[in-house]
N, C-alpha and C positions, 0 to 999 in steps of 0.2 A: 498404110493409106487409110484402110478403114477407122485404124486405131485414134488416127489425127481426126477425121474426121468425126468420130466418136466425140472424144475427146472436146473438140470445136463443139458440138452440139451442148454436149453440158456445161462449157462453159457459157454460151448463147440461152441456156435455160436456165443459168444462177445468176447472171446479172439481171432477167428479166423476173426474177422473184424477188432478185434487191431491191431493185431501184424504186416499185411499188414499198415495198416495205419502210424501208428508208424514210421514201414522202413521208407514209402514214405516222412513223414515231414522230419528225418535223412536224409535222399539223399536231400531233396533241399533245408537242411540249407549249408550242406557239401558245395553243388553246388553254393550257391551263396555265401558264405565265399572265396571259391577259385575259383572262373569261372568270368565270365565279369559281373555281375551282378552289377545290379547301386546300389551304397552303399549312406544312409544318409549323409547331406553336415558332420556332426560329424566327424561320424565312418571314412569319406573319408579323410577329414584333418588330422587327428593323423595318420593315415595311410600312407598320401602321406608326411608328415612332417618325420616319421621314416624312409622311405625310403629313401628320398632326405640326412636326415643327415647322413644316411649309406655309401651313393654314395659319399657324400661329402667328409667325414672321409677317405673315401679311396684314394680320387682323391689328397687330398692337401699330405698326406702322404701317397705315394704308395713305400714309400722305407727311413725310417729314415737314414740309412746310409747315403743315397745318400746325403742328405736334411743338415745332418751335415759335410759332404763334402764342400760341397759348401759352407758355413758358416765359417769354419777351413779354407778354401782359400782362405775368404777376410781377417779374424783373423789374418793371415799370412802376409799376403801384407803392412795390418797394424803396425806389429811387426817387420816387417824387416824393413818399415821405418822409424821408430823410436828407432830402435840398430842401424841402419846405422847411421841415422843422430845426436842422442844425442849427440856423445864426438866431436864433432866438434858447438853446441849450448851453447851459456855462457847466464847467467842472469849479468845484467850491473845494477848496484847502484853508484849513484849520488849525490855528496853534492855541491849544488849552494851555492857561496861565497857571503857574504852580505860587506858589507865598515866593515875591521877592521877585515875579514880573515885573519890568515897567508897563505894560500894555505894547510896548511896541511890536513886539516880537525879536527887539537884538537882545542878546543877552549883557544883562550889566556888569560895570567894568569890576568883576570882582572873581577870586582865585576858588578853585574847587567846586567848579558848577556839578549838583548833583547830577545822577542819569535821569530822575525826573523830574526836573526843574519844569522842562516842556513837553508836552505831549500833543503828536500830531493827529490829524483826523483828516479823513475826506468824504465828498459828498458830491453830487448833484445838483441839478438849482435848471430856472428857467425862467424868460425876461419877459415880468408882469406887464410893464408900460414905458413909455419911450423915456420917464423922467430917473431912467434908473433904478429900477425898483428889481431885486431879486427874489426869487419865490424859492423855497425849501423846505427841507424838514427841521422840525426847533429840536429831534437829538442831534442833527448833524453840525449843529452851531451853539449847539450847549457850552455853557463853561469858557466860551471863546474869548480871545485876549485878542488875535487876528485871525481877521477873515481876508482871502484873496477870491477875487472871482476871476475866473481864464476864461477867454472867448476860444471859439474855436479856430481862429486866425491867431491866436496863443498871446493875443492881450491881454495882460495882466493889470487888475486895477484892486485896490483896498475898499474894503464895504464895512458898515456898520450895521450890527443889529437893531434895527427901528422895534422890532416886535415878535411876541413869539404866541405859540396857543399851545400848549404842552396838551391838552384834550385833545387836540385834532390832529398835532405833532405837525402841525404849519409855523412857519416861521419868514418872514422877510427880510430880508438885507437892501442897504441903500447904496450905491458906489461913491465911493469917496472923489472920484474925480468925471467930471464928463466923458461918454463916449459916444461919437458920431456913428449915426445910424443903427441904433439901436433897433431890434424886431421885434417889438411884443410877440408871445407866441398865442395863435389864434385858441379859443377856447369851446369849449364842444358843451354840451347838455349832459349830464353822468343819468339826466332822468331815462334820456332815450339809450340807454347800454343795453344788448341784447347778449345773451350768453352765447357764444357761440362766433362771435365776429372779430375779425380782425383785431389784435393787440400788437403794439410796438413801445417796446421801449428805450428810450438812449438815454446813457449816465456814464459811467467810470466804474465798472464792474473793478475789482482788483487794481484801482490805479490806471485799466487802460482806458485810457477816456474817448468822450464821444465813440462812444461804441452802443448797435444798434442789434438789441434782440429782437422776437416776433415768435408769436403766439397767437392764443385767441381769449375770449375772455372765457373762463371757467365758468364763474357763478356771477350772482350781483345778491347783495343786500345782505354781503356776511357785516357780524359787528366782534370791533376787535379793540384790547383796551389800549389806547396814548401807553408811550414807553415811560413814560414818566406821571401817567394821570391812573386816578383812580375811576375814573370815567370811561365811558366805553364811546368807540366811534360808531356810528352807523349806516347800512347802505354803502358800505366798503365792495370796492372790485375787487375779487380776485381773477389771477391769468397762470397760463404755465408760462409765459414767455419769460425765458431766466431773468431774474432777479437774483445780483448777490450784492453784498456789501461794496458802497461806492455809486448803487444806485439809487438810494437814498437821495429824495426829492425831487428826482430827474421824472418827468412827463409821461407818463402812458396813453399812447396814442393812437386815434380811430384810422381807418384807411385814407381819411381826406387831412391828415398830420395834424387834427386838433387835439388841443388835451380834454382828455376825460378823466383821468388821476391822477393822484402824484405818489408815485411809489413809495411806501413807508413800510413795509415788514414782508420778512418771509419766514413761509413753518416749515425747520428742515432742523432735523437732528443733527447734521454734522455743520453747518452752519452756512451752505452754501443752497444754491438752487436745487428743490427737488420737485419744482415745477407746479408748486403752490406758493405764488406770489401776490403782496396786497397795497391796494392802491386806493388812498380817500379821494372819493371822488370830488371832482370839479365844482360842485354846486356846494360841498360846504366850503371849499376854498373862497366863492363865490361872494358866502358871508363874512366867512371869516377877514380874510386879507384885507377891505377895505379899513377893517376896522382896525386891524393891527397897523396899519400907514399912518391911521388918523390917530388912534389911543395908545397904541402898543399893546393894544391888549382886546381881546375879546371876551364880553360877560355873555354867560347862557344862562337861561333860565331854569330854575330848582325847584322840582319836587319835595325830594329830599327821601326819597326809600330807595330801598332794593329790593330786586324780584327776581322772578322767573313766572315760567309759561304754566298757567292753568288749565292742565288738562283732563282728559277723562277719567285717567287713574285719582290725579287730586280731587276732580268733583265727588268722584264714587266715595274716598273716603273723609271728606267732607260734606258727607251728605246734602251738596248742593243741587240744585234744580238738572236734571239729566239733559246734556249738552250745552254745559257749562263752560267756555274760553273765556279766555282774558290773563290779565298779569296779575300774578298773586302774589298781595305785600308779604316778602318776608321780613322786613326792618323798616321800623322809621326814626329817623335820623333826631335827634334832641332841638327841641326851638327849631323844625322847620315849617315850612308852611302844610306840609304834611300833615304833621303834627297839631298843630291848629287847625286845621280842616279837618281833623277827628277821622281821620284813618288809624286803621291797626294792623299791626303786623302779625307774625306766626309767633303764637304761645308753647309749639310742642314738634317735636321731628320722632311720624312715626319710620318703621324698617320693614317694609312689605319685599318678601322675594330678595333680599341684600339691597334693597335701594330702598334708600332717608328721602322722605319726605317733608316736609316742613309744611305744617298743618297749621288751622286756625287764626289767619289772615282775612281782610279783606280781599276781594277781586275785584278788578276794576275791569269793566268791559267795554268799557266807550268813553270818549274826551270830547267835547264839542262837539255830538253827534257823530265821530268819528267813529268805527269799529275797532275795540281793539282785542287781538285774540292771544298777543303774547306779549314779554315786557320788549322787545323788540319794537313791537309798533307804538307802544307807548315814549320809548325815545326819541324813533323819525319824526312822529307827531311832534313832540314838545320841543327837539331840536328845529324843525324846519317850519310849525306856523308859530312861535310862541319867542316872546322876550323878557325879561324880567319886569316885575310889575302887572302882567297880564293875569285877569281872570279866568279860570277856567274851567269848565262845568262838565265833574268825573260823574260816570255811572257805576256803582257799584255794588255788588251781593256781600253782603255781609256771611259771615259764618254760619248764623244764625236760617239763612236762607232768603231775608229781606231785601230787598232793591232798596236803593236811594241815589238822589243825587245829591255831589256835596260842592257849594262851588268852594274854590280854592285860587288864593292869590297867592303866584308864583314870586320866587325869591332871584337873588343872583345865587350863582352856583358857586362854592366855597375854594378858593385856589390853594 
């Protein structure tokens, strides 16, 4: 009896040292699971890793709506330039005539046609004005026997070449048969081109036609020479938006679907897009085209030398006046108006640090008041205020270190 009773008591004094016990570890797991307690590097990683993706999850999408808002209004911008601009974009196909064409493009009734009897070509193009007028580039219809213009409704119509500018690598086509409801396509300013803004372009990359890249514009006022001229273009766009063969004359296009270039070359080793694409812009189209409708031909106005950029390295060792620009004659051309205006070119090419120099030239710093600090600007000036026949009044340093001005009556430019 005692024993039980014993017994009873110790059991009565171990649950009554548990049960306090017990609480007290419950309370300070509770407490350190949720209070500041330092947690193992483990436990703290998965922990602070769940957390962080929580906060993230919420931050990047705090509102799908919104998120696809935004999305739907570039979607948009995109779609409206490419409804805007399609029915005024043609794909251009090309049959280059070989000896023993007729022009038509069938082949004559005769046995053993070579494998190059014809050779095909394709291009781009875009609808100048409602009386049928196609715009292009003059290599994509070089050499041409026939030309087909396809709409994008896949009407096919025959065009002639009215004109070409192998300088500017512009070229027009006329359609041989009427078509109803034709779109000019609207035309944009190339002056107002900011680096950085929206570019599109649609053409026949590889044959697939009406097809729509986008980009943005890279640079403005590179100068690049005509495929076929010895001439340089000036105030050229570049964009990364792919350009490859097939887009050739097809339109590059601002956010509101006007054209601002016409796609004519890209710089890429293997031959296709590597995201430096070039496009003459609009405004010489501007001059050019009317002129190629009416004459088939566009005349510019001639200097008659070649340069490059006069700068500090060339001032220093042409002991010209310190902080000397401009465009330093290195050639002048035989019988030009250059030449008659009593400019000089470079007498000697010194080799400072492995770079040729071409010394002892005239410099020319200014054109009609104009500033000019390299031969660049000397070609925008002459290409964009000047025509043949116009006078023009150079500012230049002689070698010697003397200023003068010389006027100079410009020529046509030799094709």
């Amino acid at each position: 009896m005692r024993m039980d009773q014993s017994n009873t008591m110790r059991k009565n004094k171990l649950k009554t040292w548990l049960i306090p016990g017990v609480l007290g570890l419950l309370l300070f797991v509770i407490a350190a699971c949720g209070g500041d307690a330092t947690a193992t590097p483990e436990t703290g990683a998965v922990s602070t890793s769940a957390a962080e993706t929580a906060q993230a999850t919420q931050r990047v999408f705090p509102d799908d709506t919104a998120a696809d808002e935004l999305v739907a209004a570039q979607e948009s911008v995109m779609i409206r330039i490419y409804q805007k601009a399609l029915p005024s974009v043609v794909n251009i196909q090309v049959i280059q005539g070989r000896e023993g064409n007729d022009g038509t493009g069938r082949f004559p009734n005769i046995p053993g046609i070579p494998d190059d009897f014809l050779e095909r070509g394709e291009g781009s193009g875009f609808v100048w004005d409602t009386e049928g007028r196609i715009v292009t580039n003059q290599h994509v219809i070089d050499g041409a026997e026939t030309v087909t213009v396809i709409f994008p409704d896949r009407t096919q119509v025959l065009a002639r070449v009215l004109g070409g500018d192998p300088d500017s690598d512009l070229a027009v086509l006329e359609l041989l048969e009427d078509v109803e409801g034709l779109v000019p396509i609207e035309l944009g300013d190339s002056d107002d081109v900011l680096v950085g803004q929206l570019a599109v372009a649609i053409g026949a990359p590889f044959g697939q036609t009406f097809t729509m890249t986008s980009g943005i514009v890279s640079a403005i006022g590179r100068t690049i020479r005509g495929s076929s001229s010895q001439f340089t273009v000036p105030e050229v766009i570049q964009t990364d938006a792919p350009i490859n063969p097939g887009n050739s004359g097809g339109p590059l296009l601002d956010r509101h679907g006007r054209v601002v270039g016409i796609n004519t070359q890209i710089i890429s080793r293997s031959g296709v897009s590597a995201g430096i694409g070039l496009a003459v812009p609009i405004n010489i189209a501007k001059k050019v085209i009317p002129a190629l409708i009416k004459d088939g031909k566009y005349e510019y106005s001639w200097l008659g030398i070649s340069g490059g950029p006069a700068d500090s390295a060339t001032a220093e060792l042409m002991d010209l006046p310190k902080g000397t620009r401009g465009a330093l004659v290195i050639s002048v051309s035989q019988d030009s108006p250059a030449e008659d205006g009593g400019l000089t070119g470079s007498d000697r090419v010194e080799v400072v640090n492995g770079i040729q120099y071409a010394l002892g030239g005239d410099t020319i710093t200014g054109i009609n008041g104009s500033l000019i600090t390299d031969m660049t600007d000397l070609i925008v000036y002459l290409t964009n205020n000047t025509r043949p026949g116009d006078e023009v009044m150079l500012e230049v340093i002689h070698e010697n270190g003397t200023s003068e001005e010389l006027p100079i009556v410009l020529g046509t430019r030799p094709g």
